[in-house]
N, C-alpha and C positions, 0 to 999 in steps of 0.2 A: 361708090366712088370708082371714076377709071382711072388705072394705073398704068402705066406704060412701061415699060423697062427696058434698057437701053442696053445693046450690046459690050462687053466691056472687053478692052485691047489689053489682052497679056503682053507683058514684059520680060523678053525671056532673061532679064538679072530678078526679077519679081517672082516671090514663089505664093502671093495672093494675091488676087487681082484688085484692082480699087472695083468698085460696085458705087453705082447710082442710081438714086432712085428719083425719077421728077415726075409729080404731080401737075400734072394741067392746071394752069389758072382756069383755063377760059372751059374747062368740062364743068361738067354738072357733079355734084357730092351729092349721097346717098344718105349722110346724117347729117342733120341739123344747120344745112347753109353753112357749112367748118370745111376750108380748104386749107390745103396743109401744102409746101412746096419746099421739098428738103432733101439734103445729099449726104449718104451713108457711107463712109469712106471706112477703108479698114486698112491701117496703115500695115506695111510690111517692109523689111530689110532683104540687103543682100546676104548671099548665101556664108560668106567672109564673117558678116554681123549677124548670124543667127540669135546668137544670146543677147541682143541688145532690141530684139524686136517688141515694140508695146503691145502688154494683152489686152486690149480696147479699140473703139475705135470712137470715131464724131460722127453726133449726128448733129443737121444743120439744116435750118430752111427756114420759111417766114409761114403765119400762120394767117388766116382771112375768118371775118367775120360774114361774108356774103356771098352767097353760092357765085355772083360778078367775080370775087376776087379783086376789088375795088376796095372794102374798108377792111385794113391790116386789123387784126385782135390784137388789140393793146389790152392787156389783164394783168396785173398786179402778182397774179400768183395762178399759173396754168400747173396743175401737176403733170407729172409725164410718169408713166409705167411703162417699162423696155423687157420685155420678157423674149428670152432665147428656145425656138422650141427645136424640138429632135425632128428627121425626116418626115412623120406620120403627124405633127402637126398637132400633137395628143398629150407630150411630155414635154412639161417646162423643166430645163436645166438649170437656168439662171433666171431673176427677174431682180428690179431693182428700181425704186421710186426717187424721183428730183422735183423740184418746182422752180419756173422760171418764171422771171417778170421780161413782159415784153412793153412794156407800158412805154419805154424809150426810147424801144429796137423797131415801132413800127410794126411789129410781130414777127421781126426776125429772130431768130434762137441759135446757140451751138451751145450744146450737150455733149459729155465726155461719156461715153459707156463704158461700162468693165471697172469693178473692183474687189479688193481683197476681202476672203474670209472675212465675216465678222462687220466689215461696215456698216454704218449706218443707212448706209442708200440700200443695203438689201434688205425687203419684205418677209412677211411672215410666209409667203408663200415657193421664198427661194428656197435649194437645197442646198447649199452651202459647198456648192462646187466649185473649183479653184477655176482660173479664167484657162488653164492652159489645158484642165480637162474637160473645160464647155467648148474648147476647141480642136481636141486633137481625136483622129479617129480611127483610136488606136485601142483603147479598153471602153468597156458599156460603163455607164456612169449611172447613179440614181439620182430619177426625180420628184416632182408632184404632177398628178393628173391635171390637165388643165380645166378639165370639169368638177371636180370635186376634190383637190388636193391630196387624193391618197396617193400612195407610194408609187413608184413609175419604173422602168427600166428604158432607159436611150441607149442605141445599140451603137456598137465601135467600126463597126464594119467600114473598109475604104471604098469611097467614094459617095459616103451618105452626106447630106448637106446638112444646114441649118437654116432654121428660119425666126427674124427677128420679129415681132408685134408691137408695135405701136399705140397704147392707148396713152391718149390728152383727156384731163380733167378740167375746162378752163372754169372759174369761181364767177364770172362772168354772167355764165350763161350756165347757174346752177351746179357746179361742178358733177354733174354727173357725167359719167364716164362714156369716150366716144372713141372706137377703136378705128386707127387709120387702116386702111384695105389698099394695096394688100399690101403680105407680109413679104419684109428685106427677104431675099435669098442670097446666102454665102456656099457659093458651090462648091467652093472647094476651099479646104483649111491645112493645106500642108506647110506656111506659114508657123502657124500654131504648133504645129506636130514638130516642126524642127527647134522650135522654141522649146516645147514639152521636151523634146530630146537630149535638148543643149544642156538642160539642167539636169540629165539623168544618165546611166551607161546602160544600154540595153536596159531599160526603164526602171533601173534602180537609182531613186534620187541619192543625192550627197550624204542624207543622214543617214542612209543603210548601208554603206561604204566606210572601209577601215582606211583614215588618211593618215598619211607622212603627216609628223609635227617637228621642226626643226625649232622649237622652241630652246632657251640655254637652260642643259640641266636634267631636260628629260626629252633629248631630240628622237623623235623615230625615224630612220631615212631607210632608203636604198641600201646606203654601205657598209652603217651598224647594223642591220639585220644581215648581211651576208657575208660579216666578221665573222658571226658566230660558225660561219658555215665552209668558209675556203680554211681553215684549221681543222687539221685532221683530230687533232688533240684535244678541242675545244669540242666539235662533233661529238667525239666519243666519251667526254665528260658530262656532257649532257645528254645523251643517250642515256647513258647508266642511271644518274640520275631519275630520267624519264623512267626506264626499268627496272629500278628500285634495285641495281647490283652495283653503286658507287662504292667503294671502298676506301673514301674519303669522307664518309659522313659515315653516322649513326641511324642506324636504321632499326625499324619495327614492323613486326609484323601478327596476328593473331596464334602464331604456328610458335613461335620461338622465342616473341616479345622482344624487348629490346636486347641491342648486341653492340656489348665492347669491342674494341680491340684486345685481338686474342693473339701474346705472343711467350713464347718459353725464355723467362729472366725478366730483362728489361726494355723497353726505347733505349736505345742509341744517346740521344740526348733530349729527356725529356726536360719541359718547362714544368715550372712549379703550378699545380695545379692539375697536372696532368692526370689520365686514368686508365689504368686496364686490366686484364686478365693475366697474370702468368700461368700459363698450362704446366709448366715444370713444377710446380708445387699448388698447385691450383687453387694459389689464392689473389682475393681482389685487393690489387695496389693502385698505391695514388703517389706522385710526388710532391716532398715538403721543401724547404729549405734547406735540410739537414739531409735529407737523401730521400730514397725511398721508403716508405709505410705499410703494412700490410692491415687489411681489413679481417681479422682471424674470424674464423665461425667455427671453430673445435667443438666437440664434447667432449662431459665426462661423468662419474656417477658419486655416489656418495657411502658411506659404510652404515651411518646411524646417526640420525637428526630425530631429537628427543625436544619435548613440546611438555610444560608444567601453568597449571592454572588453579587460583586459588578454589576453597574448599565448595562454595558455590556453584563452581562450573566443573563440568563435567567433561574427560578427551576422550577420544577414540582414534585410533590410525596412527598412532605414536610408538616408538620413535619408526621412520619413515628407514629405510637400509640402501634401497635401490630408488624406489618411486613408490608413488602413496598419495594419499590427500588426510590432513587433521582436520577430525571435527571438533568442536567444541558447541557444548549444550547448558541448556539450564539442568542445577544435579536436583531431585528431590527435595522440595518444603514441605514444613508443616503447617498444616492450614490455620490463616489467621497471620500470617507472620507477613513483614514487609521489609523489603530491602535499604536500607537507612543508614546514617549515622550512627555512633553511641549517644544513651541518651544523654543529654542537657552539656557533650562536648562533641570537641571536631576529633575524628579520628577514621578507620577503617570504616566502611559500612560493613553490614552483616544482617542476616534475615533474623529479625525478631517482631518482639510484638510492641503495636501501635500504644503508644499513652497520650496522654492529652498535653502535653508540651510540643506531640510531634504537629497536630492543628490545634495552634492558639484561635483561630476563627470560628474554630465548628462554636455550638451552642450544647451545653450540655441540657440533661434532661434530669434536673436533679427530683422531679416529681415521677420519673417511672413512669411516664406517658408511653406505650410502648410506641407509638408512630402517630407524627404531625404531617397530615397529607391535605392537597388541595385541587381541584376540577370540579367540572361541572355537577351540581346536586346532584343529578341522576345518575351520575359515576360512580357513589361510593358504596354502591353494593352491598350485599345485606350484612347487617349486625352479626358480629360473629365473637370478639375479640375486645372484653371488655377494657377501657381508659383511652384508646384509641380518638385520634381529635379529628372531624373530618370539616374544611374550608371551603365552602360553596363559591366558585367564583361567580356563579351566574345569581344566583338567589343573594349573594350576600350573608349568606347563612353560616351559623359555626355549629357543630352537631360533635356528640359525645356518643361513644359507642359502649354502652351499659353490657355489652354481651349478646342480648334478647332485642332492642331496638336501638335507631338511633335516634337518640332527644337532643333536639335547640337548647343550646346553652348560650347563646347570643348571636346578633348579628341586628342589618337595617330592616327586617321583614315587620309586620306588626305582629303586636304580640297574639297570643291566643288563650281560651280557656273562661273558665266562669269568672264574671265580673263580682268585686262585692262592693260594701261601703253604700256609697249613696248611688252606686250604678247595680243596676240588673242587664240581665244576658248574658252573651259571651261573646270576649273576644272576638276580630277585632272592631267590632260595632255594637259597642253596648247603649245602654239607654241613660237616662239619668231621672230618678225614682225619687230623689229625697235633695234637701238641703240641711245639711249640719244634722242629719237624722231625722227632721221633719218634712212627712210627704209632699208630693204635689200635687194638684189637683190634675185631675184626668181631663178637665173641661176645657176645652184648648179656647184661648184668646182671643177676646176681637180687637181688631183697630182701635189703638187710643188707649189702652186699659192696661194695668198695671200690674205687676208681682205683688202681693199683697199676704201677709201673715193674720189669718182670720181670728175673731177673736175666740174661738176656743182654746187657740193655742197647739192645733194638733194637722193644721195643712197652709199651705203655701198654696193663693187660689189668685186668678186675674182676676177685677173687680174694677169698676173705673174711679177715679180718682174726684171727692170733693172737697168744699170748703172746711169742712168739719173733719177730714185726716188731718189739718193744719193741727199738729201738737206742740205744747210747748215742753220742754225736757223733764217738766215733772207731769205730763201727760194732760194736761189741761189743755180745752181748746185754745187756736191762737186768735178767733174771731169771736169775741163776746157776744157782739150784736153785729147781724148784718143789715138791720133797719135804719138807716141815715138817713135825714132828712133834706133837701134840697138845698138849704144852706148850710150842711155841715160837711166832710170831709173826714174822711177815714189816716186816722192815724195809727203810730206802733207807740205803745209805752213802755219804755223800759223796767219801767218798780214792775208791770203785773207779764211782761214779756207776752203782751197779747196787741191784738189790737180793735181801737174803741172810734166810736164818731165823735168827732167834734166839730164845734160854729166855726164856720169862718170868719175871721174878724174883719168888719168894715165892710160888709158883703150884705146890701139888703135883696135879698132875693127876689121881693112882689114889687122893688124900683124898676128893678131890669127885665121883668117881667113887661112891665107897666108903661114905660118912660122909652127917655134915649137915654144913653151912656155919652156922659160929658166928655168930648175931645179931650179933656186934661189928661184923662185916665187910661186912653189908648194909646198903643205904640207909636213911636214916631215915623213908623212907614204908614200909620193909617191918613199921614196925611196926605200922602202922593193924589190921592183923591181929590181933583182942582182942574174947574173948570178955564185954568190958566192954559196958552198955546204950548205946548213941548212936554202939559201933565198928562197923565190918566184920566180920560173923562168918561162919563156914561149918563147916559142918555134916550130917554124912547127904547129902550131895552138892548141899548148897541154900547161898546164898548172902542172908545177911542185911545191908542198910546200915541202923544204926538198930534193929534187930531183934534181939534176941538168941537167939532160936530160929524161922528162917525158915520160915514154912509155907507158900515157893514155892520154886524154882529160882530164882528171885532177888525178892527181898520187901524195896521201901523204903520204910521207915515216920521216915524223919529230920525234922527239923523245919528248913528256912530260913528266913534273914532275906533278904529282899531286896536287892541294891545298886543303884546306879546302871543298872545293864543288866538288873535287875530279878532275878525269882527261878524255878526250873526244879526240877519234880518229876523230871522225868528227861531229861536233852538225851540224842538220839541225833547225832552229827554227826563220822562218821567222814570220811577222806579215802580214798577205795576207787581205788588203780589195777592196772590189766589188764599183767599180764605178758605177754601174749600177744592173736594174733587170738583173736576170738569168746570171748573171757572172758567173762561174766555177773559183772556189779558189783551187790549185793544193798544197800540200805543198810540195810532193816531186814527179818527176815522174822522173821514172828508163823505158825508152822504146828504147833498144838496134834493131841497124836491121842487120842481122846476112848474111855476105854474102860468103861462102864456096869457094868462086873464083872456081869451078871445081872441087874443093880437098874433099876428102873422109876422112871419120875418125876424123871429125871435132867437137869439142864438144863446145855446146854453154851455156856459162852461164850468165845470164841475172841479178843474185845477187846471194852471197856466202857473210855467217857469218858463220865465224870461232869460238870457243874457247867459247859459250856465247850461251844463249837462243835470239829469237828474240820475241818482243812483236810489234803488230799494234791494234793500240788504245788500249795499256794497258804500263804502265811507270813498271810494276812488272811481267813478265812474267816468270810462272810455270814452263813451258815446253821448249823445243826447240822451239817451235811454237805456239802462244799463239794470239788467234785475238779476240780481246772482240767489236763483232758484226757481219755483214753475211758475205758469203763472196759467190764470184760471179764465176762459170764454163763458160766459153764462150765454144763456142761450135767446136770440133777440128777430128783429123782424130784419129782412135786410136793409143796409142805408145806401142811401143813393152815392151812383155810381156817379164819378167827378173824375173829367177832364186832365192829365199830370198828376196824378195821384193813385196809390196800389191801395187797396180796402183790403183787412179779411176779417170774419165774423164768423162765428158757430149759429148756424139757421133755426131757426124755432122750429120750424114745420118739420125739416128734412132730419134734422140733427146730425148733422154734415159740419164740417166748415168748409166753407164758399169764401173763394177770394177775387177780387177784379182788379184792373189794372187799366191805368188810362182809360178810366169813364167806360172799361169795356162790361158786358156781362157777367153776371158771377157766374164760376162755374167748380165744380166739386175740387178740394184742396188735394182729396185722398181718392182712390179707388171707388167704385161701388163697395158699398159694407162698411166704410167708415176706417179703413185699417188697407195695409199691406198680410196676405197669409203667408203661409206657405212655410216648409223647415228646409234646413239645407245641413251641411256635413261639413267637418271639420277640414281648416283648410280652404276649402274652395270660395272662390270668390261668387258670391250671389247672382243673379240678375231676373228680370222679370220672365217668368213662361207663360203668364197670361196675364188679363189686366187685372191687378188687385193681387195677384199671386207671387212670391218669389220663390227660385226652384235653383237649382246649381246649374254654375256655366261648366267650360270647359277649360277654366285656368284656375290651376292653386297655388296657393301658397305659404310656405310650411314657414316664414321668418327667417329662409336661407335662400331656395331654390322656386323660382316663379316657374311653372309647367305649363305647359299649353298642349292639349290630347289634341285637338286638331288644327289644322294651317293656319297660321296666322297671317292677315293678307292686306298689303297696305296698299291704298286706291293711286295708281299713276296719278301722278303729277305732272301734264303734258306742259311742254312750255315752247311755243307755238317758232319765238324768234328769241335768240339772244343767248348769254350763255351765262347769267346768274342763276342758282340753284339756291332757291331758302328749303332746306335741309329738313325744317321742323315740319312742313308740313306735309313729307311724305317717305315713306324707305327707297319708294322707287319715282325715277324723274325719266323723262325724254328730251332730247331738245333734237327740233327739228330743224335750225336753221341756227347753226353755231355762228359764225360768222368772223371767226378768227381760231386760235388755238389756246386761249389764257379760260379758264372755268371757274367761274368767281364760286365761291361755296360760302353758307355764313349760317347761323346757330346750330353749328355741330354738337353732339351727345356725346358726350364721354363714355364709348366702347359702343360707339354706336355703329351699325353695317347699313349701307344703302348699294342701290342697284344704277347705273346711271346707263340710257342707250343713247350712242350720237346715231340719231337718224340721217343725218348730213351725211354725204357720201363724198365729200372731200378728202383726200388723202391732206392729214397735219400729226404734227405731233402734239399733243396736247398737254398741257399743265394744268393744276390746282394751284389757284389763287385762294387763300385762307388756312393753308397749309403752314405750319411755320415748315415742319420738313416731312418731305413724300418721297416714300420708299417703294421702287415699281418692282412685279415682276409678273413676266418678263421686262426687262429692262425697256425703258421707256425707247418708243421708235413711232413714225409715221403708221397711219392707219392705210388698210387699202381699200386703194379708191375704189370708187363705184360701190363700195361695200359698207355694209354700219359693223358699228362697231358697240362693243359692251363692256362697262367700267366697271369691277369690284371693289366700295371703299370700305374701309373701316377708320375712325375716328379714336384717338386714344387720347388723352389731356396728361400734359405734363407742366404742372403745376400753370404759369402761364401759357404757356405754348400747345402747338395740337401737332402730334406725330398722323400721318395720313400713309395708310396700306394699301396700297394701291393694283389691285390683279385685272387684266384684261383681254380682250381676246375680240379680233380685229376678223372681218372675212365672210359674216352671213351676209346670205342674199338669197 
């Protein structure tokens, strides 16, 4: 860019000069076809109005989008960076970001530069310099390098200049940052300086200055402080004071402590209340009402102070004549005696001996136990001291001390020692030998078999159990005969208390053998049997309910009504028991054999439910298919793979299970080997280290605390244009091309951290959309341009709402 700069005409009531700067339309620009044409004024007062001169100045011009200077930049949002630098060009003083729309100016602008501490126009890169020490050049000021923000020093030296920089951001044309060339020069700032001055005396501002306050009540001026001073007597009352020799006050000091008023007799006319010294009799007086008081501190002595104490206690140091101390002691007891009452009234106490009215609580020992003691068993030390009772607390145990040992005489332990009776051994597991005095046999039992009294009459033996132990109470068998004949029936008779065969009556046995049995004589359900539509039929070895010619082995086509307990196409609900070990109880078995006669195209179904979930071992099933417990692959050939449909099977050949999916190939369900190996440790979360293997990762987890031993790393999330961020699918996001300042966010983690980078090099201020409320720090401001920037969020859930933490840091490049 060429710049040109124009001589500027001092004013000699002017103590800064105005300064212009005009860019050439019709020159050539050096960045990006961006003509700028703008005028830098820097206002200043006369010498009369120093203090009213503004610490700013405009800057104003119109901006072009074509190196012609033909089509004005009309942009919505051009940002502007105004950076103030020191003589060397090196240290920024000040800087401070705006954005202006020129969309309706044609591309013309005015811009106010210069503000206070603290604004929000100032960047992260200003130093927070007041405007009248970016301009006066009178003390060195600190700033930031303009190459990498470290600390700086701007020198105060008179006659150093300033110089201002100019970068434009336009959103246009990318917002990336285009610095105008060259930079404002302000040659000279004694404006400024007298500004600086006007609010300070010899450079001390207002607040380091002691000011007059004519306030009512607590006025300071001129002429009440130099009251205190045209009085000779007032002078030298506060002198004294100062020098601690007032003799109108009360004074102290480490030397002498406090000091009365010291006079011989009295005040003149003292007030009640008064106080002093009289040195004529040197005592301390006060006045009352009545007159004056004397505070006396005399001594004096004593002849004989005599000191009596009843028979129990014992004096020394008595009587006392001049000075002394009395003691009194406990006199001499005889052992066993206790300080008391009399017994069984109120009166004197006196040391005698204890009887048992004096503890109605204690427990007397009218058995001569010498000592009832309790701790741990292994505490009570050896036998020594015969009748002595010792209480195990840990065993439970009560032990008697004979002299020589100590013996259990009760407690919960078992007991110990030789068994007798019908038990042998000893304590606490003995055997059991006999019943009621007769032995048992040593032959131990098998399954089925019974306690049995043999008949010698001299053992208790197992033996198994038949029809002929049936006795009746005078010992007679209770089975006469067990040879019945086909037509008779086993009865009990009461006269022989046994029991005999008898005929059935009306029962020919070689009829029913022989014949049919006449309908008359069977029950009334034998008749359901009717080849009527809605009976029972059968047929060709098929069995129809409802059906009148079954076309299955059993085919129910009935119609129910419902009851109460509702309605069933077909209950199975048999009661199955095992006569025996190792019976197999079936409740239902479905085993069709499927045989195609030659014929192709034959489809086999071995079971179909319609309309309805099935459940096996569950009465409530979820799903279509529902088995609450394993279930078992026998092992088969594989079946063709189809089109919309997942197959899996356990393989004949391989003995694998092989599953397919959408008509695709089978391929092994599990690893090589048929399993997952491998062991891992408590805590850590699994995962594969080889195929078929598992081995420990690198996170655990204790049911408190998840650990991660190394970095845990979530894959960017670039987001190319735009400024929504879905949260869930990554910790860290970029967005390349924001395109406004609003940042939409959505399925946040409750206490969840994410990483956010605006690669946009637009200076904005930006927000969280999805936030209900965002807490920034540093507090939220404009980004710098030309620069990215980096968001630190944290997500917190408050019941409905989402608190958003917000830390960030504005500047790489």
């Amino acid at each position: 860019m060429v710049v040109r700069m124009l001589k500027t005409q001092k004013r000699k009531q002017r103590l800064v000069p105005r300064l212009k700067l005009l860019l050439k339309r019709r020159q050539a620009l050096s960045f990006a076809s961006l003509i700028a044409v703008f005028t830098a004024v820097t206002s200043a007062g006369s010498l009369a109005r120093a203090t009213d001169v503004p610490q700013s100045f405009t800057l104003d011009g119109q901006l072009f989008a074509d190196a012609l200077s033909t089509q004005p930049l009309m942009d919505s949002s051009v940002g502007f960076k105004i950076q103030i630098l020191d003589q060397a060009k090196v240290c920024v003083v000040y800087e401070e970001e705006q954005s202006v729309n020129t969309l309706a100016s044609k591309g013309y602008f005015t811009i106010q530069v210069g503000s206070p501490t603290g604004s929000i126009l100032r960047t992260v890169g200003d130093s927070a310099n007041t405007m009248a020490s970016v301009y006066q050049n009178v003390n060195s000021m600190t700033g930031k390098l303009l190459s990498n923000g470290a600390p700086c020093t701007a020198g105060g030296t008179a006659g150093q200049r300033r110089f201002v920089r100019v970068t434009i951001m336009p959103s246009t044309m990318g917002g990336a940052p285009r610095v105008l060339s060259p930079d404002l020069t302000i040659d000279s700032v004694p404006n400024a300086l007298v500004a600086e001055r006007a609010e300070s005396v010899q450079g001390f501002r207002g607040d380091q200055l002691l000011k007059v306050n004519t306030a009512a009540g607590s006025a300071l001026s001129q002429s009440n402080l130099e009251s205190l001073f045209t009085s000779v007597s007032r002078f030298n009352s506060l002198s004294s004071i100062v020098d601690g020799t007032s003799t109108s006050y009360m004074r102290s000091n480490s030397a002498s402590g406090a000091q009365l008023p010291v006079m011989p007799g009295a005040p003149t006319a003292p007030t009640v209340g008064s106080i002093w010294f009289d040195s004529s009799d040197s005592l301390l007086k006060y006045q009352t009402a009545g007159g004056p008081a004397s505070l006396g501190s005399g001594s004096g002595t004593v002849t004989s102070v005599g000191f009596t104490a009843p028979a129990e206690l014992s004096v020394t140091g008595a009587p006392v004549t001049t000075s002394g101390t009395i003691a009194v002691t406990w006199a001499t007891q005889t052992t066993g005696k206790v300080f008391a009452a009399p017994n069984g009234s109120t009166g004197v106490p006196t040391f005698r001996a204890l009887v048992a009215a004096d503890v109605p609580f204690a427990v007397q020992n009218a058995g001569g136990t010498p000592s009832l003691q309790s701790g741990l068993d292994a505490a009570k030390g050896a036998a020594a001291t015969a009748g002595r009772v010792w209480i195990a607390t840990d065993t439970k145990l009560i032990y008697r001390d004979t002299g020589a040992v100590w013996e259990q005489i009760a407690g919960s332990g078992a007991p110990t020692g030789t068994a007798g009776g019908d038990l042998d051994g000893t304590y606490p597991n003995p055997t059991v030998d006999a019943i009621r005095g007769v032995a048992i046999s040593a032959v131990a039992p098998v399954d089925g078999q019974v306690l049995k009294y043999t008949s010698t009459g001299t053992t208790w033996a197992a033996t198994n159990f038949g029809i002929a132990d049936l006795k009746t109470p005078g010992g007679a068998t209770q089975f006469a005969s067990a040879a019945c004949t086909a037509a008779q029936t086993l009865t009990w008779s009461s006269l022989t208390n046994t029991f005999t065969c008898s005929n059935i009556a009306g029962l020919d046995a070689a009829v029913i053998t022989t014949g049919t049995i006449d309908a008359a004589r069977l029950p009334a359900g034998a008749g359901y049997w009717t080849a009527a539509t809605g009976g029972i039929n059968y047929g060709s070895g098929r069995v129809g309910i409802g059906a009148t010619t079954p076309n299955a082995a059993l085919d129910i086509a009935s119609s129910i009504t419902s009851t109460m307990v509702g309605a069933y196409g077909v209950r199975v609900a048999p009661t199955l028991i095992a006569a025996g070990n190792n019976d197999p109880l079936y409740g239902m078995v479905i085993s069709p054999t499927f045989d195609d006669n030659g014929n192709t195209g034959i489809a086999h179904y071995g079971l179909i439910v319609q309309s309805g979930n099935v459940g096996i071992g569950t009465v409530a099933p979820s799903t279509v298919l529902d088995l609450d417990g394993a279930m078992t692959f026998r092992a088969t050939a594989a079946p063709a793979a189809v089109a919309a449909q997942g197959k899996i099977y356990y393989d004949t050949a391989l003995n694998k299970f092989r599953v397919s999916q959408n008509g695709g190939a089978y391929t092994d369900l599990l690893p090589s080997g048929g399993g997952v190996g491998g062991t891992g440790t408590t805590n850590v979360i699994p995962k594969f280290t080889a195929a078929g293997t598992i081995g420990d990762s690198a996170i655990t987890d204790n049911g408190t605390v998840i650990t991660a031993t190394r970095s845990i790393v979530s894959t960017t999330n670039p987001i190319a244009s735009g400024a929504a961020i879905n949260l869930a699918t990554s910790n860290s996001h970029t967005l390349a091309s924001v395109g406004g300042t609003a940042i939409t966010i959505s399925n946040p983690s409750d206490g969840g951290v994410y990483n956010i980078v605006i690669e946009d090099t637009v200076s904005r201020t930006y927000t969280f959309s999805g936030c209900t409320a965002s807490y920034f720090k540093p507090a939220n401001a404009p980004t710098a341009g030309g620069t990215r920037t980096v968001y630190g969020l944290m997500t917190i859930k408050k019941g409905a709402n989402w608190d958003c933490y917000i830390t960030w840091s504005t500047g790489f490049q």
